[in-house]
C-alpha positions as CSV (number, residue, x, y, z in Angstrom):
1,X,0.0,0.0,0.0
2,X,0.7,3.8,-0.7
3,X,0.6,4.3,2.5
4,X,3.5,2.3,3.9
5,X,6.3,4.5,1.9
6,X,4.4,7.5,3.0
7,X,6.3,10.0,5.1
8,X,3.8,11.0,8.2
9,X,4.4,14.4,9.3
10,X,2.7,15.7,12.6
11,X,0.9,18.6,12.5
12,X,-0.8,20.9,15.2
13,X,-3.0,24.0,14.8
14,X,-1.0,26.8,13.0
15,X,1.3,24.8,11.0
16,X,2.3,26.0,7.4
17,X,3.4,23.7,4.9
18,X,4.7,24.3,1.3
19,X,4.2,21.4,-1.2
20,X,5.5,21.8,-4.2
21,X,4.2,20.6,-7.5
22,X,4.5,17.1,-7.8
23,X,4.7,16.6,-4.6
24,X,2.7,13.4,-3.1
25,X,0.8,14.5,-0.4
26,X,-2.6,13.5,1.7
27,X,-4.5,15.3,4.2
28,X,-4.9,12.9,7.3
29,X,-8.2,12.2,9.3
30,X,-9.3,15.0,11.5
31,X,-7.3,17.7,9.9
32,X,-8.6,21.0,8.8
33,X,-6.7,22.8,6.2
34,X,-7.0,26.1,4.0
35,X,-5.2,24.7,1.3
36,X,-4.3,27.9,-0.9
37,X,-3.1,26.7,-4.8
38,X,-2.7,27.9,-8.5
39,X,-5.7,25.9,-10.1
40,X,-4.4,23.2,-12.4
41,X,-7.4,21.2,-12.7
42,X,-5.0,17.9,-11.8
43,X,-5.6,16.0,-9.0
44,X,-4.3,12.7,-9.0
45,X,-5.2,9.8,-6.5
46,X,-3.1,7.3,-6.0
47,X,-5.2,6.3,-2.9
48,X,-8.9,6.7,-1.6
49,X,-8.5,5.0,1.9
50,X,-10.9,2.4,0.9
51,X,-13.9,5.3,0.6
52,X,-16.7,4.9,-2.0
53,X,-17.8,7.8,-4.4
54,X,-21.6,8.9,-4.2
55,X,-22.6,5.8,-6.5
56,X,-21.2,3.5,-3.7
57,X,-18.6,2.3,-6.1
58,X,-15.0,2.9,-5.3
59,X,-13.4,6.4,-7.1
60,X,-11.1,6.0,-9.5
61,X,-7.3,5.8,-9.2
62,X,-5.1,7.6,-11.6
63,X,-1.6,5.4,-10.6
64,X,-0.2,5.8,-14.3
65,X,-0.4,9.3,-14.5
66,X,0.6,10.2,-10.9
67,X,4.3,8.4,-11.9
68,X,4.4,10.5,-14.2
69,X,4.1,13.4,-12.6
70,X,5.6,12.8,-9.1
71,X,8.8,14.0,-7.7
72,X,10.3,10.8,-6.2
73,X,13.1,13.1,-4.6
74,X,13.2,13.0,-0.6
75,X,11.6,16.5,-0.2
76,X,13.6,19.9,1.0
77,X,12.2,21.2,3.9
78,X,12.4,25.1,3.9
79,X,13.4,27.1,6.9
80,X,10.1,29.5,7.3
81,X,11.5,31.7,10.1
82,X,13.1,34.4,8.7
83,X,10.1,35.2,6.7
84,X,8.6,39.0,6.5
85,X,7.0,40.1,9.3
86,X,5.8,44.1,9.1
87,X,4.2,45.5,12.3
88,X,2.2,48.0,13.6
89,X,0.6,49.1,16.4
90,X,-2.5,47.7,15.0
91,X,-1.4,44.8,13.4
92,X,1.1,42.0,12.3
93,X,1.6,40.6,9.0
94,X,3.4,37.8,8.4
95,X,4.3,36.1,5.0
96,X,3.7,32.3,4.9
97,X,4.4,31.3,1.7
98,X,5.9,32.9,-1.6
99,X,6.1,31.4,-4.9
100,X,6.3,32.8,-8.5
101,X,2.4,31.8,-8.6
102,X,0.7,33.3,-5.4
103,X,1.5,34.7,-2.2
104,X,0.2,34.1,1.2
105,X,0.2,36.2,4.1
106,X,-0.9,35.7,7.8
107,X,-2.7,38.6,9.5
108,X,-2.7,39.5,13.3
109,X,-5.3,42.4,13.7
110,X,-6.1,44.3,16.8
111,X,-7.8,47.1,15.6
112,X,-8.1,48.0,11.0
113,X,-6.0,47.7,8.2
114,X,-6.7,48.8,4.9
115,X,-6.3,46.3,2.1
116,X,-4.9,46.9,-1.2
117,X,-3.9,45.8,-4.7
118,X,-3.4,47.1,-7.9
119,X,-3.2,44.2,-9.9
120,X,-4.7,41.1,-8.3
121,X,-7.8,40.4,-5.9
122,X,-6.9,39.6,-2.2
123,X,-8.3,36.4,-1.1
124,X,-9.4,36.9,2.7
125,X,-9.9,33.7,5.4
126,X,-10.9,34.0,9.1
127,X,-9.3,31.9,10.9
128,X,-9.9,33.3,14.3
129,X,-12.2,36.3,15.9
130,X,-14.2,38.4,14.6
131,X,-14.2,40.8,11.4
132,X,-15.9,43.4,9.9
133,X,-15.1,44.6,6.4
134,X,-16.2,48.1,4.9
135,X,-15.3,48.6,1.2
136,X,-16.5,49.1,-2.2
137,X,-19.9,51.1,-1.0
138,X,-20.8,47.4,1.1
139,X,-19.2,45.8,4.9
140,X,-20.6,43.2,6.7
141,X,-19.4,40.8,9.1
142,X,-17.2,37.4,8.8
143,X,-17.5,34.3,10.6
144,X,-14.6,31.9,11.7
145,X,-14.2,29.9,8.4
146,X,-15.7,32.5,6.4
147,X,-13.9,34.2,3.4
148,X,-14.1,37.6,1.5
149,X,-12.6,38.2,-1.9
150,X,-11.8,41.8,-2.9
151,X,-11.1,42.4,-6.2
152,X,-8.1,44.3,-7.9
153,X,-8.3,48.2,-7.7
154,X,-10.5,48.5,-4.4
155,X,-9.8,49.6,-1.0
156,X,-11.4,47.1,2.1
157,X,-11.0,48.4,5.1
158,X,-10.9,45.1,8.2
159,X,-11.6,46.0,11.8
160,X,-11.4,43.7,14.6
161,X,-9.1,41.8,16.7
162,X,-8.8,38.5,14.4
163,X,-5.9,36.0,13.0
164,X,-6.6,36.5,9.1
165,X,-5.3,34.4,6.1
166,X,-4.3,37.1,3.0
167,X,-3.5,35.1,-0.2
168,X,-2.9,36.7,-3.8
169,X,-1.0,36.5,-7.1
């Protein structure tokens, strides 16, 4: 089984992980993720755990293609401490993950930030707390779990005391 040359990583609330393309990876039992990509539209399973699809037949395996694909290299595990961290009196943003493809950001409000971009939309998450947002002639509140996209060229402002997950390309 898959499973037995699998590498097993622990995990705990907070943890940030990387994986590259090609990368084989599963999400264990239990485990809530915000799992921020580039879209591909390839997902390849090599493994289903024994679950059955909503016709209570078994889903299919793509085994051929994910060889293909894989990187069979021990993966590099990269040093995320040194990463960007910008503060204010109001807040604490820290960068999580940077690639040529998106960007993602971790948020510590205690108090409002006004959001920003150009060029790309801002992908918001709340992780914990709670959130207002007031932009673009609309606010409203968030819910733990809940997320808020805000498009290229407008100004959101956030106000309350929450952990946030930013993401953009």
């Amino acid at each position: 089984m898959i499973e037995e040359v699998c590498n097993k990583v622990p995990v705990k609330k907070g943890d940030v992980f990387f994986i590259e393309s090609g990368t084989l990876h599963a999400i264990g039992s239990g485990i809530l993720i915000a799992e921020v990509q580039q879209n591909s539209n390839s997902t390849y399973r090599v493994s289903d755990y024994g679950r059955l699809g909503a016709d209570g037949k078994p889903r299919q395996l793509h085994i051929d293609k994910a060889i293909d694909v894989t990187n069979r290299e021990p993966v590099k595990v990269k040093d995320n401490s040194a990463l960007t961290v910008k503060k204010t009196d109001l807040w604490e943003l820290r960068n999580l993950a940077s690639c040529e493809l998106f960007m993602v950001d971790l948020l510590e409000l205690n108090g409002e930030v006004s959001l920003f971009e150009k060029d790309t939309f801002i992908s918001v998450v709340l992780l914990e707390g709670s959130l207002k947002f007031e932009g673009n002639n609309e606010g409203g509140e968030m819910k733990k779990g809940s997320s808020l996209f805000i498009p290229a060229g407008v100004t959101t402002k956030l106000i309350g005391k929450a952990k946030v997950l930013l993401s953009k390309i």
